[in-house]
PyMOL Python script that loads the backbone (N, CA, C, O; Angstrom):
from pymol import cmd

cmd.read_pdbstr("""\
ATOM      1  N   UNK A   1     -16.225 -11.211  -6.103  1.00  0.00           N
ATOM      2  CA  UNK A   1     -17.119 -12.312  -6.335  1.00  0.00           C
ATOM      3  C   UNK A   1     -18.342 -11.771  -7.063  1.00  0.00           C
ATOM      4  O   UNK A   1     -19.428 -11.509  -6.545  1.00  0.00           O
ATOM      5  N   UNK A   2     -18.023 -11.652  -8.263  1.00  0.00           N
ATOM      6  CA  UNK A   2     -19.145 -10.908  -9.109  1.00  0.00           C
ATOM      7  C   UNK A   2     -20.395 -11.526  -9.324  1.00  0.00           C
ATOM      8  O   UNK A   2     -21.265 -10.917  -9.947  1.00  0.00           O
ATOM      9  N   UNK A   3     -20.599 -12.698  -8.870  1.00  0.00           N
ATOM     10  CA  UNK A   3     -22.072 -13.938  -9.033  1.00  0.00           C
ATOM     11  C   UNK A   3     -22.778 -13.866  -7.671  1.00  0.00           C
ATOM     12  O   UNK A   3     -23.775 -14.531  -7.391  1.00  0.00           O
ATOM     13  N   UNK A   4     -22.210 -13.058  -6.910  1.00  0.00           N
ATOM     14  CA  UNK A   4     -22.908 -13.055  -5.570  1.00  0.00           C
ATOM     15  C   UNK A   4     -23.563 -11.711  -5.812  1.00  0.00           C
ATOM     16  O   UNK A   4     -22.783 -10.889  -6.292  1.00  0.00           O
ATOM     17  N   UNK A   5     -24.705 -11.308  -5.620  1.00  0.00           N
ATOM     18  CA  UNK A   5     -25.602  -9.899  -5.864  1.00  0.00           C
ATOM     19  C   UNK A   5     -25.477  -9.289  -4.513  1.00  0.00           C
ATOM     20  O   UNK A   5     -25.898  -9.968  -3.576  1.00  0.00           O
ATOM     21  N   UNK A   6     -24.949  -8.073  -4.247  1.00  0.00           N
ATOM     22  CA  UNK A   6     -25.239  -7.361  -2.834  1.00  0.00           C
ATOM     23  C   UNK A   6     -26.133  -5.923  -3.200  1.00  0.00           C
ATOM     24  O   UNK A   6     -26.396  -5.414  -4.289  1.00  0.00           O
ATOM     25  N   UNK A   7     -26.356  -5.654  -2.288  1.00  0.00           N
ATOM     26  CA  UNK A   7     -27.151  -4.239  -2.109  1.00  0.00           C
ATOM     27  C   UNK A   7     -26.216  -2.932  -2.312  1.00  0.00           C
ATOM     28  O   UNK A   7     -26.514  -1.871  -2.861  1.00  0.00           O
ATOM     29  N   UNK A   8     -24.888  -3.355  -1.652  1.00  0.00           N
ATOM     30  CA  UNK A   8     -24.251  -2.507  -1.047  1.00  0.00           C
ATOM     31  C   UNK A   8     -22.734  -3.300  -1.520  1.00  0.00           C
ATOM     32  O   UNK A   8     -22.859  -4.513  -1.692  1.00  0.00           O
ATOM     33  N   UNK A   9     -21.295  -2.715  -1.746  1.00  0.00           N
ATOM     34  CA  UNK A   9     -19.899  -3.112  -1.611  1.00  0.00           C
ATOM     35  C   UNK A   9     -19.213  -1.957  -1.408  1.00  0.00           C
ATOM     36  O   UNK A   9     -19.493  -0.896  -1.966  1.00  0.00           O
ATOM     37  N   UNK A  10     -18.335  -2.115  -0.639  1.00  0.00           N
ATOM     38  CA  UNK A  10     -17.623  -1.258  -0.259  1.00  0.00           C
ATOM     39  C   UNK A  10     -16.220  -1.705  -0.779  1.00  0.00           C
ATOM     40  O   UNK A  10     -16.221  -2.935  -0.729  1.00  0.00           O
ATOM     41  N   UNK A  11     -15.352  -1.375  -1.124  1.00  0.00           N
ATOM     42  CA  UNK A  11     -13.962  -1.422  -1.604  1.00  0.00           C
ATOM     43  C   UNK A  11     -12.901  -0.901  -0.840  1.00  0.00           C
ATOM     44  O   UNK A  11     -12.790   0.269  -1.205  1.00  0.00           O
ATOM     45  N   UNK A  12     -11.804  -1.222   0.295  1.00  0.00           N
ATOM     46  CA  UNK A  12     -10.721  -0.556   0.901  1.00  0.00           C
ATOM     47  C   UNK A  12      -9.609  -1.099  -0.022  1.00  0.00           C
ATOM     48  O   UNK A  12      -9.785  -1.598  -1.133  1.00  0.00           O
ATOM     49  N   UNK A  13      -8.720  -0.963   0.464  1.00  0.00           N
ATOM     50  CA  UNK A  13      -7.074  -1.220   0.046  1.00  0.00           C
ATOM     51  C   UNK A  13      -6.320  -1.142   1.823  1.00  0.00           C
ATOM     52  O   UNK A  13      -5.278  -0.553   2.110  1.00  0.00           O
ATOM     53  N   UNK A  14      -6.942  -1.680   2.490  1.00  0.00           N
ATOM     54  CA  UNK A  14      -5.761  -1.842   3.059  1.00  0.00           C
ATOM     55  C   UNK A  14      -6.854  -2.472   4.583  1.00  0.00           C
ATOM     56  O   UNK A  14      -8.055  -2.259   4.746  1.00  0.00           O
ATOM     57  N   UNK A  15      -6.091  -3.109   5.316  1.00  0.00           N
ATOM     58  CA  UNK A  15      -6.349  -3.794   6.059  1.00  0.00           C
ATOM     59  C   UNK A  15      -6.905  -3.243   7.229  1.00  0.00           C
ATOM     60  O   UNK A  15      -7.869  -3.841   7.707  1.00  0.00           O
ATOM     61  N   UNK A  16      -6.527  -2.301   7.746  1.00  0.00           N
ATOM     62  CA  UNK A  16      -7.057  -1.344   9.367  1.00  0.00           C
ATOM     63  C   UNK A  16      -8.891  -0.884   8.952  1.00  0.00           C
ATOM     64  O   UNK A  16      -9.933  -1.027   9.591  1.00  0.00           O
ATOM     65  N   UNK A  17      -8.532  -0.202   7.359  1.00  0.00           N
ATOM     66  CA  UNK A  17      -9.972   0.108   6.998  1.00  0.00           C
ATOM     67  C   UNK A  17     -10.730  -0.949   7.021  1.00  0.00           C
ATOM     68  O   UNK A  17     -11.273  -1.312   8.065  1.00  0.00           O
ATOM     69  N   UNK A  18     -10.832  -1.405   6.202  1.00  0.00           N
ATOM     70  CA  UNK A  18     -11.430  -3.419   6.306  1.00  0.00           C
ATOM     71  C   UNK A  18     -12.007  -3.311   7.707  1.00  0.00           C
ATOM     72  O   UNK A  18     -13.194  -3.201   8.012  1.00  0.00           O
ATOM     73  N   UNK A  19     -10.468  -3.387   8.860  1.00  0.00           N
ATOM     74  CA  UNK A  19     -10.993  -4.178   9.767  1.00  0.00           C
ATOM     75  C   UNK A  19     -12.149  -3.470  10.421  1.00  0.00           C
ATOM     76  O   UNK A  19     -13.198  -4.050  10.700  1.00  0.00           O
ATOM     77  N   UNK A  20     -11.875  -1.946  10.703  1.00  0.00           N
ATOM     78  CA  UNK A  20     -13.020  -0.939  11.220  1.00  0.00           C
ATOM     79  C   UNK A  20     -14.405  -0.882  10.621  1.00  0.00           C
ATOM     80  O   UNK A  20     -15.465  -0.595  11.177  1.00  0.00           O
ATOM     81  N   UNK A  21     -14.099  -1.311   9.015  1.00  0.00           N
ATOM     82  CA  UNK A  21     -15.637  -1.429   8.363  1.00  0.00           C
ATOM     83  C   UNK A  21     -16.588  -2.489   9.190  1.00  0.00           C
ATOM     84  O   UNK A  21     -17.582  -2.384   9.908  1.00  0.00           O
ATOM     85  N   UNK A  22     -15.633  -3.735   8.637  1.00  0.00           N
ATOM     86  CA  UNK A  22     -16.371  -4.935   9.088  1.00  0.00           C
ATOM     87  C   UNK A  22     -17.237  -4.361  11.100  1.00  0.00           C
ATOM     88  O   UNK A  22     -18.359  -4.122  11.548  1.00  0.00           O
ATOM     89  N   UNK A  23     -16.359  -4.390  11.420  1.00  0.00           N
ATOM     90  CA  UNK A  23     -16.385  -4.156  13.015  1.00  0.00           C
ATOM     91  C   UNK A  23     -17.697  -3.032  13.262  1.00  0.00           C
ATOM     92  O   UNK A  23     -18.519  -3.398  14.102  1.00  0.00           O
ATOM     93  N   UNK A  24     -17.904  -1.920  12.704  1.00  0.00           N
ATOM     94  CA  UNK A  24     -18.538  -0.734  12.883  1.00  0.00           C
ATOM     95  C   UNK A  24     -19.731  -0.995  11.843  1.00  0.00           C
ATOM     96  O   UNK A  24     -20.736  -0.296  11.974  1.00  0.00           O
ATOM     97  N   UNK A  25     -19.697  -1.837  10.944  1.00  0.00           N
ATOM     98  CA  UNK A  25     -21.371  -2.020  10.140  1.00  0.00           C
ATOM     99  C   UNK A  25     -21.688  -3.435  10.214  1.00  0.00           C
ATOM    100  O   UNK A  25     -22.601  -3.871   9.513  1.00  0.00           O
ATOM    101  N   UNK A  26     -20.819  -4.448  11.242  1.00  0.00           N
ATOM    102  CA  UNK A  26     -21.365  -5.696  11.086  1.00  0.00           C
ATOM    103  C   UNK A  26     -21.196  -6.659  10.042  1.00  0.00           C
ATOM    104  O   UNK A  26     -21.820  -7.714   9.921  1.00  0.00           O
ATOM    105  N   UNK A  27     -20.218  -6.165   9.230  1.00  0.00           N
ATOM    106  CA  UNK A  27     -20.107  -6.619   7.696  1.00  0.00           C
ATOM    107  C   UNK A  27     -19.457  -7.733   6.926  1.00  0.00           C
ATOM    108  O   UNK A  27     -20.508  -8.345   6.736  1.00  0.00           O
ATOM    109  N   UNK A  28     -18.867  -8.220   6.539  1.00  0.00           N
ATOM    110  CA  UNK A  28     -18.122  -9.317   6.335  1.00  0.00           C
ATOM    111  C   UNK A  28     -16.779  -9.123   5.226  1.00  0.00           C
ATOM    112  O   UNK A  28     -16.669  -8.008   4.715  1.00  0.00           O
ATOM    113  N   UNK A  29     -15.909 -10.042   4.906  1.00  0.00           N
ATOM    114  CA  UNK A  29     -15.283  -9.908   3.928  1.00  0.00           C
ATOM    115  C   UNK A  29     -15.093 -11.108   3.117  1.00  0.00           C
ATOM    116  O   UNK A  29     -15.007 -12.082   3.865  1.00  0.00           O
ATOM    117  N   UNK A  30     -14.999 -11.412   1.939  1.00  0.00           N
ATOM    118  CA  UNK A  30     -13.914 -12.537   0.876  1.00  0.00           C
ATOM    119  C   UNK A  30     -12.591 -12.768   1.349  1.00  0.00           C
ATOM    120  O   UNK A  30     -11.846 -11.793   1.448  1.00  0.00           O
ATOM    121  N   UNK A  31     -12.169 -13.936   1.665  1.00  0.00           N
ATOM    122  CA  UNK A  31     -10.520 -13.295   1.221  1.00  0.00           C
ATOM    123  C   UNK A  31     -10.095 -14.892   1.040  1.00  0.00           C
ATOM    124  O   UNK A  31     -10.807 -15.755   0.526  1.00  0.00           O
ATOM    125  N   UNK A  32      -8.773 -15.073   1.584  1.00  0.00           N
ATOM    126  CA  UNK A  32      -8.415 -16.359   1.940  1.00  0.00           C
ATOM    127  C   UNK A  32      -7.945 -16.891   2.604  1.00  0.00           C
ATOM    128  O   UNK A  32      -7.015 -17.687   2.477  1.00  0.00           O
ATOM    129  N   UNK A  33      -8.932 -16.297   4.138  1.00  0.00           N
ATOM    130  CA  UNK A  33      -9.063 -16.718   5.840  1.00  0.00           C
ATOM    131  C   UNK A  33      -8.068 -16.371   6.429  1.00  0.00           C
ATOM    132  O   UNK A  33      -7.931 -16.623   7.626  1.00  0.00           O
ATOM    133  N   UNK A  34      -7.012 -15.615   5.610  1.00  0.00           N
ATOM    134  CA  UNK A  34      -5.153 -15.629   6.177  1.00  0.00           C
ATOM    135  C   UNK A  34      -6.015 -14.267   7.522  1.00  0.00           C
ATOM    136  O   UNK A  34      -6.304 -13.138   7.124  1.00  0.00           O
ATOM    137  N   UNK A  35      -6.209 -14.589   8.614  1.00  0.00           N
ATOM    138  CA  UNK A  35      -6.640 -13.850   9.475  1.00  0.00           C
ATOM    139  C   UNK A  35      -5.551 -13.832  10.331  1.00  0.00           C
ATOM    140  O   UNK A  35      -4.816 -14.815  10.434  1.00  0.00           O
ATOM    141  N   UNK A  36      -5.349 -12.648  11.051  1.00  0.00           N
ATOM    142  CA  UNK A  36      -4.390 -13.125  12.326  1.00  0.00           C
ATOM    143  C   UNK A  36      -5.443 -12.689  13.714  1.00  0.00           C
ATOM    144  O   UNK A  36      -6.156 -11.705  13.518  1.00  0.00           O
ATOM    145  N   UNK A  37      -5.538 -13.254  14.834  1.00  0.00           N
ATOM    146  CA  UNK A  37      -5.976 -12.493  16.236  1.00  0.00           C
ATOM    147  C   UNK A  37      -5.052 -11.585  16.506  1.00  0.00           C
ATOM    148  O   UNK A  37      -5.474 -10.543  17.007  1.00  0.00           O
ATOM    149  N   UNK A  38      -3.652 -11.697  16.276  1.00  0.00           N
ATOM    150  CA  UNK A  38      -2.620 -10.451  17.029  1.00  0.00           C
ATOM    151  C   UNK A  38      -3.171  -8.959  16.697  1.00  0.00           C
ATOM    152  O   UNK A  38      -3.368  -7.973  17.407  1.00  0.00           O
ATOM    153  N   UNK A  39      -3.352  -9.251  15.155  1.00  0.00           N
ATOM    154  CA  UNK A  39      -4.166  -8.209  14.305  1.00  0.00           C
ATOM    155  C   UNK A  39      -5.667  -7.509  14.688  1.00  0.00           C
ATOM    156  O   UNK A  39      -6.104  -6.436  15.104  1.00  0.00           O
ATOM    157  N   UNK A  40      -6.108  -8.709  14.307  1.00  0.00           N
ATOM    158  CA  UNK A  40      -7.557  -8.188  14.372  1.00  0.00           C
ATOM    159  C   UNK A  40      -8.249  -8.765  15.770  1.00  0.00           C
ATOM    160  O   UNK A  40      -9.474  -8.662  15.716  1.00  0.00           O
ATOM    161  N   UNK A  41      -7.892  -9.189  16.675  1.00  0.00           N
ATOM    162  CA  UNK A  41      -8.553  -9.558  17.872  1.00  0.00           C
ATOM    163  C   UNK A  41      -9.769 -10.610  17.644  1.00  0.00           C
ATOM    164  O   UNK A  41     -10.037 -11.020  16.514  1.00  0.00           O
ATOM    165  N   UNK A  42     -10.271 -10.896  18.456  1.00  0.00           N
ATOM    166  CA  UNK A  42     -11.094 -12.027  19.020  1.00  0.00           C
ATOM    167  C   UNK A  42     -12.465 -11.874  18.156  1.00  0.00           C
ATOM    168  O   UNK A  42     -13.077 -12.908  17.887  1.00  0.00           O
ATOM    169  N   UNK A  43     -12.951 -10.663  17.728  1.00  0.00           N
ATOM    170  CA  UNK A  43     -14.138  -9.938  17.036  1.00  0.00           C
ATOM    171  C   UNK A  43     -14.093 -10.564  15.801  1.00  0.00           C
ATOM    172  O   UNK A  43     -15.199 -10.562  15.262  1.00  0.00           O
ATOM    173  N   UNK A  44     -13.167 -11.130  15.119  1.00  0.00           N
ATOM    174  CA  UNK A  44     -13.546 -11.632  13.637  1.00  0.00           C
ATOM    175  C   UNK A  44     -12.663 -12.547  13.329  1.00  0.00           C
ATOM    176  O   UNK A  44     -11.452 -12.551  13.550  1.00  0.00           O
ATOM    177  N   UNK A  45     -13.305 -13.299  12.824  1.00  0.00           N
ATOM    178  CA  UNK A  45     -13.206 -15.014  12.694  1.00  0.00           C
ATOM    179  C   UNK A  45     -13.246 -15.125  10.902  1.00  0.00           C
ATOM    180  O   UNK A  45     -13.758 -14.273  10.176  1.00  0.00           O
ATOM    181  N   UNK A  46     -12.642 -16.265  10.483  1.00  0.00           N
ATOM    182  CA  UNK A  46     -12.730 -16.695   9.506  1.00  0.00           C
ATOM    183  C   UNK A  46     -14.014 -17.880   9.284  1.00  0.00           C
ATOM    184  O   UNK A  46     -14.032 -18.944   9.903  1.00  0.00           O
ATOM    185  N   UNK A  47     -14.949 -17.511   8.390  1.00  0.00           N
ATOM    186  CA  UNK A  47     -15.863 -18.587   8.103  1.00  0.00           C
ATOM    187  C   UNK A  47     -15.958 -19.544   7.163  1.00  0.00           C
ATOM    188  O   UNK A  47     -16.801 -19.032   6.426  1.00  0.00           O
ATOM    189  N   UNK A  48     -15.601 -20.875   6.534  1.00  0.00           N
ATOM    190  CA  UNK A  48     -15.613 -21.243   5.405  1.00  0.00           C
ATOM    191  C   UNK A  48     -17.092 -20.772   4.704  1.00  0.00           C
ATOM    192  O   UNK A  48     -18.170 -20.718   5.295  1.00  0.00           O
ATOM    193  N   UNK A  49     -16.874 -20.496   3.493  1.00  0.00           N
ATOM    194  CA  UNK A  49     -17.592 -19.875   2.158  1.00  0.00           C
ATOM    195  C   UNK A  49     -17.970 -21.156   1.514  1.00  0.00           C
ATOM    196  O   UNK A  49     -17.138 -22.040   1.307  1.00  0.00           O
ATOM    197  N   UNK A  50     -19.524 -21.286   1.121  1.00  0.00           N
ATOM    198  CA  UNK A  50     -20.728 -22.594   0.461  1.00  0.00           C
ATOM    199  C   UNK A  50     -20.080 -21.879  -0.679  1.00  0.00           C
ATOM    200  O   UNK A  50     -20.316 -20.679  -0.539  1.00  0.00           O
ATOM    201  N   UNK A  51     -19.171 -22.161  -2.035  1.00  0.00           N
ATOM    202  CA  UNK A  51     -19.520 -21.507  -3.045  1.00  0.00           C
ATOM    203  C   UNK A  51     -18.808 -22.244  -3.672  1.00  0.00           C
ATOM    204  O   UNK A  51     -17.806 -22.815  -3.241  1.00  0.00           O
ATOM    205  N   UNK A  52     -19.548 -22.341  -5.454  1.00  0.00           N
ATOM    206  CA  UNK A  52     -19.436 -23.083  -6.423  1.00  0.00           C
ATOM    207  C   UNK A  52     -18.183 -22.520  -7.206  1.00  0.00           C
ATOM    208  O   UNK A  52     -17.257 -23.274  -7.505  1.00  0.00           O
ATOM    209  N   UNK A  53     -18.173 -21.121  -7.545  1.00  0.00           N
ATOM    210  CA  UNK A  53     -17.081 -21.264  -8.421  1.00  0.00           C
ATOM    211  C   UNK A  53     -15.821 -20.854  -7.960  1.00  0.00           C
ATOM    212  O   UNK A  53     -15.798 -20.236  -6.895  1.00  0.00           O
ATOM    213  N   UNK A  54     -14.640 -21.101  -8.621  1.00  0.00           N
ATOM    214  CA  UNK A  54     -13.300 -20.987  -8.412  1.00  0.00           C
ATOM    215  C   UNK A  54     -12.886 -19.879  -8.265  1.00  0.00           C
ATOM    216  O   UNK A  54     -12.816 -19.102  -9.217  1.00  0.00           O
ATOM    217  N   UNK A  55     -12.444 -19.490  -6.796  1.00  0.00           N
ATOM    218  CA  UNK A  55     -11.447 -18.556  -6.035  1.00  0.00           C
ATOM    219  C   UNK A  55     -10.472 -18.637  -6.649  1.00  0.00           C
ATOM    220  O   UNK A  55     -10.221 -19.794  -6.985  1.00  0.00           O
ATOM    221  N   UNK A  56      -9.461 -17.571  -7.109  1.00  0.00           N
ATOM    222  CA  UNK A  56      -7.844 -18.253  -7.183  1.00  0.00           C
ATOM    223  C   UNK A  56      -6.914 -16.909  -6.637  1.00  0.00           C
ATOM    224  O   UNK A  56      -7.167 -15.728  -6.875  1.00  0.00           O
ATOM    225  N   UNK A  57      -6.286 -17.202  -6.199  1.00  0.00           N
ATOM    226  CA  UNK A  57      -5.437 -16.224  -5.127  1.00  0.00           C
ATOM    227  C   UNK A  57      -3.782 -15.973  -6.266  1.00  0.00           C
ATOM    228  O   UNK A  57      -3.262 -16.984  -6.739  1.00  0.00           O
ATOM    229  N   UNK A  58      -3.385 -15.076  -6.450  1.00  0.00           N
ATOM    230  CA  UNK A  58      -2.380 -14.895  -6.726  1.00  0.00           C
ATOM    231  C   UNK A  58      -1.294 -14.410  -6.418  1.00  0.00           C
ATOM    232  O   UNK A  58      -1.688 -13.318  -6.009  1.00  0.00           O
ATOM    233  N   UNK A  59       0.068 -14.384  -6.269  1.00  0.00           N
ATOM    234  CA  UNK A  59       0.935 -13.187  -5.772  1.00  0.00           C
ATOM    235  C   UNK A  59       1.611 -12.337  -7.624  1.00  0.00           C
ATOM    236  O   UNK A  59       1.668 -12.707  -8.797  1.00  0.00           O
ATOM    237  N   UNK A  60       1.979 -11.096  -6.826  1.00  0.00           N
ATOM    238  CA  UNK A  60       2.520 -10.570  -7.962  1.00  0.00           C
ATOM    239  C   UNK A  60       3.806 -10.120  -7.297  1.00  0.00           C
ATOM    240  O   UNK A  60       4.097 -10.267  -6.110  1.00  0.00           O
ATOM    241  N   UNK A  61       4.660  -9.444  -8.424  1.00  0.00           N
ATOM    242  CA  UNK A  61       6.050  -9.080  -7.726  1.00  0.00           C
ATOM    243  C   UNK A  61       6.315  -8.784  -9.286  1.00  0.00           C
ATOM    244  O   UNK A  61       5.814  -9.096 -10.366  1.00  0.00           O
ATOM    245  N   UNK A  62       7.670  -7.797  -8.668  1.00  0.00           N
ATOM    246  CA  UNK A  62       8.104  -7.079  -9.952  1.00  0.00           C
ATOM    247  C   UNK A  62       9.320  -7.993 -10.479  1.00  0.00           C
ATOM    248  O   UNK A  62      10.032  -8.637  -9.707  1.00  0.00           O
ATOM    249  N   UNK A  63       9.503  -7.980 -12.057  1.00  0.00           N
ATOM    250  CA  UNK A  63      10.321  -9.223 -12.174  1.00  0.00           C
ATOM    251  C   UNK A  63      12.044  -8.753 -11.750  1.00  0.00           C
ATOM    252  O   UNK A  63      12.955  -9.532 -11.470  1.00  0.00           O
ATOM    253  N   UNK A  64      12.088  -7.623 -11.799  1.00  0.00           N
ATOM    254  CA  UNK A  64      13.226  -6.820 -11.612  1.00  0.00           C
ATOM    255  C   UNK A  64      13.601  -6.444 -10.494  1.00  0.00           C
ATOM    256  O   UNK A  64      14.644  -5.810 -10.330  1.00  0.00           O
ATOM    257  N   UNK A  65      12.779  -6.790  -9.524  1.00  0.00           N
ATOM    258  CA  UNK A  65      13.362  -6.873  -7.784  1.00  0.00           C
ATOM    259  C   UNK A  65      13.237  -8.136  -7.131  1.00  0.00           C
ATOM    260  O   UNK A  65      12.395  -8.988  -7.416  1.00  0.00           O
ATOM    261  N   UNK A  66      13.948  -8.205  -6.408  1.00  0.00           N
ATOM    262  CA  UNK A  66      13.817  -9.644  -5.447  1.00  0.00           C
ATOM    263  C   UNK A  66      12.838  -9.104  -4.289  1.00  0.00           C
ATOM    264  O   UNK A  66      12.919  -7.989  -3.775  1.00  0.00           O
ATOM    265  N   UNK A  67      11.919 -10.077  -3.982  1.00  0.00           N
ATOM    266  CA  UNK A  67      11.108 -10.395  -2.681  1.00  0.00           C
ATOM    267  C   UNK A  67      11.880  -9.933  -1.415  1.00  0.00           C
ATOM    268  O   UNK A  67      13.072 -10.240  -1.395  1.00  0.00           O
ATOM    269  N   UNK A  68      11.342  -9.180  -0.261  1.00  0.00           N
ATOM    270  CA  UNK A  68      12.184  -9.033   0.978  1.00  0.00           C
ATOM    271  C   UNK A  68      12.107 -10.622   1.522  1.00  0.00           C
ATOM    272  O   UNK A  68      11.714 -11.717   1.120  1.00  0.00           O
ATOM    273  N   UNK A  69      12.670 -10.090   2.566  1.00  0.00           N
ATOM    274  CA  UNK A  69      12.890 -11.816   3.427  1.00  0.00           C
ATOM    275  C   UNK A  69      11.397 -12.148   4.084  1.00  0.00           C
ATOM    276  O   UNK A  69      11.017 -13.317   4.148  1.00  0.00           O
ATOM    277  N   UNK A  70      10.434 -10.866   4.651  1.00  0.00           N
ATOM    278  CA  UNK A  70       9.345 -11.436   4.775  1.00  0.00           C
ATOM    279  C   UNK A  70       8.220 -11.827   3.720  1.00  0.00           C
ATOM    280  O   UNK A  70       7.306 -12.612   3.976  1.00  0.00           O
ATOM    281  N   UNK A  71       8.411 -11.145   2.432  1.00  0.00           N
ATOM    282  CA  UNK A  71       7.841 -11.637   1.197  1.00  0.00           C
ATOM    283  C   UNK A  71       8.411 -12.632   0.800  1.00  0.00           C
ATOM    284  O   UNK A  71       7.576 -13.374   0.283  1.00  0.00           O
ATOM    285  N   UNK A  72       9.286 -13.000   0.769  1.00  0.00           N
ATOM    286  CA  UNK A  72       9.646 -14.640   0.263  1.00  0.00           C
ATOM    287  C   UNK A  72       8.867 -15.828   1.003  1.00  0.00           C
ATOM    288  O   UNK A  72       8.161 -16.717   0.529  1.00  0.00           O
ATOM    289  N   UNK A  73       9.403 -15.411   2.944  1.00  0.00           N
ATOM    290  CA  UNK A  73       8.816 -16.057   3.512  1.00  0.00           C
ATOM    291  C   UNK A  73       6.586 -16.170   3.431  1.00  0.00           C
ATOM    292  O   UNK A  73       6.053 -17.279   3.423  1.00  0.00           O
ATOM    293  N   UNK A  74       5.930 -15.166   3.395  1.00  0.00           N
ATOM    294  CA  UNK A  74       4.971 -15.270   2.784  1.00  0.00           C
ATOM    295  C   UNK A  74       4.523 -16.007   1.484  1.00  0.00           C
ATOM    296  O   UNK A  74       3.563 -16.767   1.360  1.00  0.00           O
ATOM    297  N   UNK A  75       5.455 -15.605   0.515  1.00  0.00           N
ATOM    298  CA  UNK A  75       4.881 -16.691  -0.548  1.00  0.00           C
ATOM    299  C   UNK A  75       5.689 -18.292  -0.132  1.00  0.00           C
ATOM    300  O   UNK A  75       5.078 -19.359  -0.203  1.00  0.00           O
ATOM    301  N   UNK A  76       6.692 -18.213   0.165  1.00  0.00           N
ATOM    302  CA  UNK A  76       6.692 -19.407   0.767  1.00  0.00           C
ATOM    303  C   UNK A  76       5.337 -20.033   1.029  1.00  0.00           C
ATOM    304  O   UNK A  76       4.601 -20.563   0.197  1.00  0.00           O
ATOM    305  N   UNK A  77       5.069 -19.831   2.759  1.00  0.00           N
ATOM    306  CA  UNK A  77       3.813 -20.190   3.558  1.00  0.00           C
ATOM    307  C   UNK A  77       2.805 -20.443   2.039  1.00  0.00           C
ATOM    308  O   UNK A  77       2.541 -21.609   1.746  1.00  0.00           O
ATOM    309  N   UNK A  78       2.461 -19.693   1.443  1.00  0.00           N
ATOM    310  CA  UNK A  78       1.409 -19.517   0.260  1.00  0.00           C
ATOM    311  C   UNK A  78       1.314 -20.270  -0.187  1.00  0.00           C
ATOM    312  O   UNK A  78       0.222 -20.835  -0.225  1.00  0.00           O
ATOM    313  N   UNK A  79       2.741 -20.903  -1.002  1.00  0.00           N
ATOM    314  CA  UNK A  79       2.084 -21.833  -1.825  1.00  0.00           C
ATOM    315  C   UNK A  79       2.262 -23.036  -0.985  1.00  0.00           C
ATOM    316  O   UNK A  79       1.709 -23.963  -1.576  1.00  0.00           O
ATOM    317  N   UNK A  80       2.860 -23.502   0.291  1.00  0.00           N
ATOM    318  CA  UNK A  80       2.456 -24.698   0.954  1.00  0.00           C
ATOM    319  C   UNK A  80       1.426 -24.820   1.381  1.00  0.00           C
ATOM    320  O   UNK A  80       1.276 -25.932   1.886  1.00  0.00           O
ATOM    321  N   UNK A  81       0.413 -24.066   1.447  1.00  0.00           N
ATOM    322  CA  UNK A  81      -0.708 -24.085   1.718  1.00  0.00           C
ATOM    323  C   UNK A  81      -1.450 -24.301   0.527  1.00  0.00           C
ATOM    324  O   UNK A  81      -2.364 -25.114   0.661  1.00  0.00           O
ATOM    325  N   UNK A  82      -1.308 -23.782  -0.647  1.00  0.00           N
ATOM    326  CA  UNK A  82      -1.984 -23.966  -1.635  1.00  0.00           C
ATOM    327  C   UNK A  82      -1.624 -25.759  -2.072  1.00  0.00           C
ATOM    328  O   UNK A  82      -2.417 -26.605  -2.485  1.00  0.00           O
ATOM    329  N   UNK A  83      -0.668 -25.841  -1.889  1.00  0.00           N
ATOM    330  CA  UNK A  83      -0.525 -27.119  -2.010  1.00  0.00           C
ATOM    331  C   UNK A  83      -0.621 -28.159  -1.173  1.00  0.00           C
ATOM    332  O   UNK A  83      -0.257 -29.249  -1.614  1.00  0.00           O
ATOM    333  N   UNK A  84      -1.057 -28.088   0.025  1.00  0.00           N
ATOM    334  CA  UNK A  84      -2.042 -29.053   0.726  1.00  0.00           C
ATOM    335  C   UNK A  84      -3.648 -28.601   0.608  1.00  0.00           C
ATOM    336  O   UNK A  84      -4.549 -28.924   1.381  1.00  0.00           O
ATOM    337  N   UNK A  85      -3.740 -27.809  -0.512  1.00  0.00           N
ATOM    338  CA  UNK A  85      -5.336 -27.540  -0.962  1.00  0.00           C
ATOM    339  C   UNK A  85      -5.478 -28.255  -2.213  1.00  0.00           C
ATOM    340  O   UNK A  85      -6.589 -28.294  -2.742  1.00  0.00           O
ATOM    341  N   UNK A  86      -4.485 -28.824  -2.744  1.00  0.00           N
ATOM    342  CA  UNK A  86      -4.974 -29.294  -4.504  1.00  0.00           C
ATOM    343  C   UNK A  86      -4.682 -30.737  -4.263  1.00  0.00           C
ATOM    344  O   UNK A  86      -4.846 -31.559  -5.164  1.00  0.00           O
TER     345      UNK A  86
END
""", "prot")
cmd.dss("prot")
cmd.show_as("cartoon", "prot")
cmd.util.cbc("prot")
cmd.orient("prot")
């Protein structure tokens, strides 16, 4: 979210880091609320975001492999959700 000015960003790739950042500096994240409690416990919540310009979430995939059965099922979920958003 390059229109929002911070002091400070930190960058992970992967979800455990995230969650220990947030948790251990108080911090927050972007995303698109896909939170689980099984995951991340009771400590962090999804907040809706005041903001003007357009989020857009994408999936990628290689055109030369098929999706596993839980990646299908994920983009599944994805875009029914995206499509009770438009």
């Amino acid at each position: 979210m390059p229109s929002i000015d911070r002091k400070k960003n930190i960058r992970v790739r992967d979800r455990a880091t995230m969650t220990n950042l947030i948790l251990g500096l108080h911090g927050y994240t972007v995303a698109s609320s896909a939170i689980s409690r099984e995951l991340n416990g009771p400590d962090i919540v999804a907040v809706p975001l005041a903001y003007d310009d357009e989020i857009r979430i994408g999936l990628l995939s290689r055109a030369d492999m098929s999706l596993s059965r839980p990646g299908t099922a994920f983009a599944d979920a994805l875009r029914a959700r995206v499509a009770q958003l438009v």
